[in-house]
C-alpha positions as CSV (number, residue, x, y, z in Angstrom):
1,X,-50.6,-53.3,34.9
2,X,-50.0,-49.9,36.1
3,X,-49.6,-47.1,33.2
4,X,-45.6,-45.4,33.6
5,X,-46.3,-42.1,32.3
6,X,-42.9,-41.1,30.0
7,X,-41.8,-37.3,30.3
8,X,-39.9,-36.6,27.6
9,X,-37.8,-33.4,28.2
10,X,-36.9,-31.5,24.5
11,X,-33.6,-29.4,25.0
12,X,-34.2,-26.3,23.2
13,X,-31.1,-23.8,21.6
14,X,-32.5,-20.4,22.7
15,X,-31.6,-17.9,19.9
16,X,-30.2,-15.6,22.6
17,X,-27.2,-17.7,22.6
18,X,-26.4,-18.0,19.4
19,X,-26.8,-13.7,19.3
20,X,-24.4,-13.7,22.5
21,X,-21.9,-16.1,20.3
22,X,-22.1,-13.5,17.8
23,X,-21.7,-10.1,19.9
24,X,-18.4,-11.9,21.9
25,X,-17.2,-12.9,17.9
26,X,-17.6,-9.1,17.0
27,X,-16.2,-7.7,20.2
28,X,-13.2,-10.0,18.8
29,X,-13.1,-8.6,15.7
30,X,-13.1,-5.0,17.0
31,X,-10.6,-5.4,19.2
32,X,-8.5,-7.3,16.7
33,X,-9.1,-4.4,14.1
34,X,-8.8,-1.5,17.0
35,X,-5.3,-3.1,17.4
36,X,-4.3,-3.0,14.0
37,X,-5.3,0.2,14.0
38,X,-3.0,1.2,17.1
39,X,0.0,-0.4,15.8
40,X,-0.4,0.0,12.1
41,X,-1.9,4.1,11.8
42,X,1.5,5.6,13.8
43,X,3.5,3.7,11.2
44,X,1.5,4.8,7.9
45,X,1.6,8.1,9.3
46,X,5.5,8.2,10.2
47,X,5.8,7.1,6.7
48,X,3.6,10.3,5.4
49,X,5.2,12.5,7.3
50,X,8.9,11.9,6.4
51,X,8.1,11.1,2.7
52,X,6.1,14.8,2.8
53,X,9.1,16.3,4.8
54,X,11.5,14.9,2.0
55,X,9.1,16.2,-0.8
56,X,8.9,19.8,1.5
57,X,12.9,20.3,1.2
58,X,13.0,19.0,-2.6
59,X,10.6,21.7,-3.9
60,X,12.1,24.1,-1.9
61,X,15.3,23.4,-2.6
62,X,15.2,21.7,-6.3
63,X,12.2,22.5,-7.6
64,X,12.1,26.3,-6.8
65,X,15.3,26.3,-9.0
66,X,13.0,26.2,-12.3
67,X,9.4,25.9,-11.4
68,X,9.9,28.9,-9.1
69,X,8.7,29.0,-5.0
70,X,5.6,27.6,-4.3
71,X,5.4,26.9,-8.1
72,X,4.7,29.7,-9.7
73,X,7.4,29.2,-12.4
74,X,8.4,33.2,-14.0
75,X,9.8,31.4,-16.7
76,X,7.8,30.1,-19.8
77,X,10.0,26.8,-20.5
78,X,8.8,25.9,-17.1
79,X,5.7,25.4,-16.1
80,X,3.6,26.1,-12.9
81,X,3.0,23.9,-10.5
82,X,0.9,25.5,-7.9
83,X,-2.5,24.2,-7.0
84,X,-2.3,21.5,-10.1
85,X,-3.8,18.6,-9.6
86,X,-2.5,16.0,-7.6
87,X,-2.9,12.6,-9.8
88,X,-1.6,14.7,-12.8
89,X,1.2,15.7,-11.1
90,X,2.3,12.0,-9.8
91,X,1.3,10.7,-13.3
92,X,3.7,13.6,-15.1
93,X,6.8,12.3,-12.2
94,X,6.2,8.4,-13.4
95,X,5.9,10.0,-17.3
96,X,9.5,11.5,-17.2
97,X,10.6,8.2,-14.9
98,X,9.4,5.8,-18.0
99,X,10.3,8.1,-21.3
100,X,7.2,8.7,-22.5
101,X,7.5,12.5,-21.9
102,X,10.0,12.2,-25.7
103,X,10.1,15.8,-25.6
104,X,14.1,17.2,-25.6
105,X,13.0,19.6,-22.0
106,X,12.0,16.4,-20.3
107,X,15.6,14.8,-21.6
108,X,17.4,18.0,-20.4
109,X,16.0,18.2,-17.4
110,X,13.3,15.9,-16.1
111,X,14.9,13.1,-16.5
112,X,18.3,12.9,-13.9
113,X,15.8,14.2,-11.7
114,X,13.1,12.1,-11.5
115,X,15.2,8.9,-11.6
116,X,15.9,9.7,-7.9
117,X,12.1,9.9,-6.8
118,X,10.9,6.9,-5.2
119,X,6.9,6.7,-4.9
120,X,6.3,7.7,-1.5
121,X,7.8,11.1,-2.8
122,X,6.4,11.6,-6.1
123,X,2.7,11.2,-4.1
124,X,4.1,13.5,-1.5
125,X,5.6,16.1,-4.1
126,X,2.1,16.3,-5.8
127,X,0.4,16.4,-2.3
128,X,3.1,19.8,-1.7
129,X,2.2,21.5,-5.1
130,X,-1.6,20.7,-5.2
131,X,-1.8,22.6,-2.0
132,X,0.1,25.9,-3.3
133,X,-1.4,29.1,-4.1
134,X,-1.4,29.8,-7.8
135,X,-0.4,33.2,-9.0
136,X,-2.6,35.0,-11.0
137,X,-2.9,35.0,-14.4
138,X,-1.9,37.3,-17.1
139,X,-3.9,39.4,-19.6
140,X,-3.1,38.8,-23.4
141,X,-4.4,40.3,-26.6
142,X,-8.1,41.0,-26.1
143,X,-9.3,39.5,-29.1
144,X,-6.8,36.4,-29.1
145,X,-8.3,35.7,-25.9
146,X,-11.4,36.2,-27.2
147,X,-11.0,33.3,-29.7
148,X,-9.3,30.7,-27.5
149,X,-12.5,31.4,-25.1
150,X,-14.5,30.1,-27.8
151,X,-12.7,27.1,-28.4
152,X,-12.1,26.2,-24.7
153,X,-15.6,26.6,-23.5
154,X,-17.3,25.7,-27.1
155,X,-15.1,23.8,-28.8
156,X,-15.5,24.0,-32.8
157,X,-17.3,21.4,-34.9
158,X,-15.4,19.1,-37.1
159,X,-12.1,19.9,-35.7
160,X,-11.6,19.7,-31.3
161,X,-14.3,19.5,-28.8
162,X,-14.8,21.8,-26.2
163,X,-11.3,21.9,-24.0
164,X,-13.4,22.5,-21.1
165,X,-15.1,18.9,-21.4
166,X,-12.0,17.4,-19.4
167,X,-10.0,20.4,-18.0
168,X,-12.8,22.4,-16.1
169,X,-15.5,25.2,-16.7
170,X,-12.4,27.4,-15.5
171,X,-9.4,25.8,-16.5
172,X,-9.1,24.0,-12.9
173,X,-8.3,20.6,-14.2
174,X,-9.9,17.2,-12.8
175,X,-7.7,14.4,-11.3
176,X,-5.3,13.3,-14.2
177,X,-6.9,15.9,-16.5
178,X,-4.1,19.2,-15.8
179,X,-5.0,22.5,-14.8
180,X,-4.3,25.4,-16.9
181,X,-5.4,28.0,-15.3
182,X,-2.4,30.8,-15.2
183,X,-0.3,28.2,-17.6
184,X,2.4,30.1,-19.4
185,X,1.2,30.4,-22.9
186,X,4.3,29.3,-24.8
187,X,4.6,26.4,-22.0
188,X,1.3,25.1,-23.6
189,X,1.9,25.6,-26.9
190,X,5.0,23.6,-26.6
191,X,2.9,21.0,-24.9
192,X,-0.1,20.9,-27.5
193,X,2.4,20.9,-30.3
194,X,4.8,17.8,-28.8
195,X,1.9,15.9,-27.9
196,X,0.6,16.4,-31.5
197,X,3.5,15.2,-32.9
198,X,3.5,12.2,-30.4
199,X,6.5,13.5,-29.0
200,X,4.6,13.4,-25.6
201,X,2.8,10.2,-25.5
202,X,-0.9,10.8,-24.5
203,X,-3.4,8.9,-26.7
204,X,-6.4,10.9,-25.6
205,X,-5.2,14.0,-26.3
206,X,-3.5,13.5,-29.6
207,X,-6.7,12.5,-30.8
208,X,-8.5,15.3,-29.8
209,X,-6.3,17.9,-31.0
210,X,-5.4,16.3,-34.4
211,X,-6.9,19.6,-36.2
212,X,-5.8,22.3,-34.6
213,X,-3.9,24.7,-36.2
214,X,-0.9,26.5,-34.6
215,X,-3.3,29.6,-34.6
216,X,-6.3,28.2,-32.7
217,X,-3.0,26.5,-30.2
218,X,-1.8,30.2,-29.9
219,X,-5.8,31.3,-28.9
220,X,-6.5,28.8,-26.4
221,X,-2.8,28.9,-25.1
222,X,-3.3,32.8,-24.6
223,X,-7.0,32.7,-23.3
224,X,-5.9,29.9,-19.9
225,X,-3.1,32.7,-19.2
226,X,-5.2,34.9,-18.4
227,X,-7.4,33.3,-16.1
């Protein structure tokens, strides 16, 4: 009997398809997420633009009335705005919203105010102040400026750690953490004494400055003037 030779033919996947299958998948995807980009980033950015033209006419406008143009309040019951930082800024707006700024200026005159400012313009409000120039800042006594020096960049064992720690090596603030840089003097010793008294909710800092005495508030307040 004659032998019938069997051929057995083996199909193979080549892994070049399954790499084409994935590079028309991805060219899917980018397209996809191109067109999101196309029809979503106009919108986002309309939205930016009038929420920081809004902001633009209320510090101008409302604002200035107090805090003075550009933020550079003349008046020690208000304080400056310019270049402070952002987050602190949109956290102090959301503060006055919710009543935990207790103090009686925030009643006076934070409050009315705020109550009108959606979200889109408190972020666009801090976006207008944080990008101000701040004025300069105002010698004090030489020697009470001396001492708050101290006890900003130092700190003094057994009673407040160093103030630069949070707020910057020169008073420039970080994120939530305010600057003080050119800050009225009175303004922060108004603060420093309502947050001690938990008038002005703000945990971390009551802590901190549980010891301090309305001298070594008068020092420090007179020493971030002047930068």
């Amino acid at each position: 009997m004659a032998q019938v030779e069997t051929h057995t033919t083996t199909t193979r996947c080549s892994p070049m398809s399954g790499w084409r299958s994935d590079m028309r998948a991805g060219h899917v995807l980018h397209a996809s997420l191109a067109m999101a980009a196309l029809v979503l980033g106009p919108s986002v950015a309309r939205a930016d633009s009038a929420a920081d033209e809004a902001a633009t006419k209320l510090a101008v406008h409302v604002c200035a009335s107090c805090h003075g143009p550009g933020g550079n309040s003349t008046s020690p019951t208000f304080p400056k705005l310019a270049a402070q930082q952002e987050p602190y800024l949109v956290a102090q707006i959301n503060a006055f919203k919710s009543g935990k700024r207790g103090e009686k200026e925030a009643h006076d005159y934070m409050l009315g105010m705020t109550t009108l400012i959606d979200d889109a313009t408190a972020a666009a409000l801090g976006r207008y102040f944080a990008r101000q120039p701040p004025a300069a800042g105002e010698p004090g006594d030489p020697q009470q400026v001396a001492r708050g020096k101290q006890l900003f960049e130092q700190g003094a064992e057994g009673k407040v750690v160093a103030c630069a720690t949070c707020h910057g090596a020169h008073a420039e603030g970080n994120g939530i953490f305010p600057r003080l840089a050119g800050q009225h003097a009175p303004y922060v010793v108004k603060q420093l004494k309502v947050i001690q008294s938990n008038l002005r909710q703000s945990p971390v800092m009551h802590g901190i400055i549980t010891k301090l005495t309305s001298d070594d508030m008068a020092d420090v307040a007179a020493y971030v003037q002047s930068l």
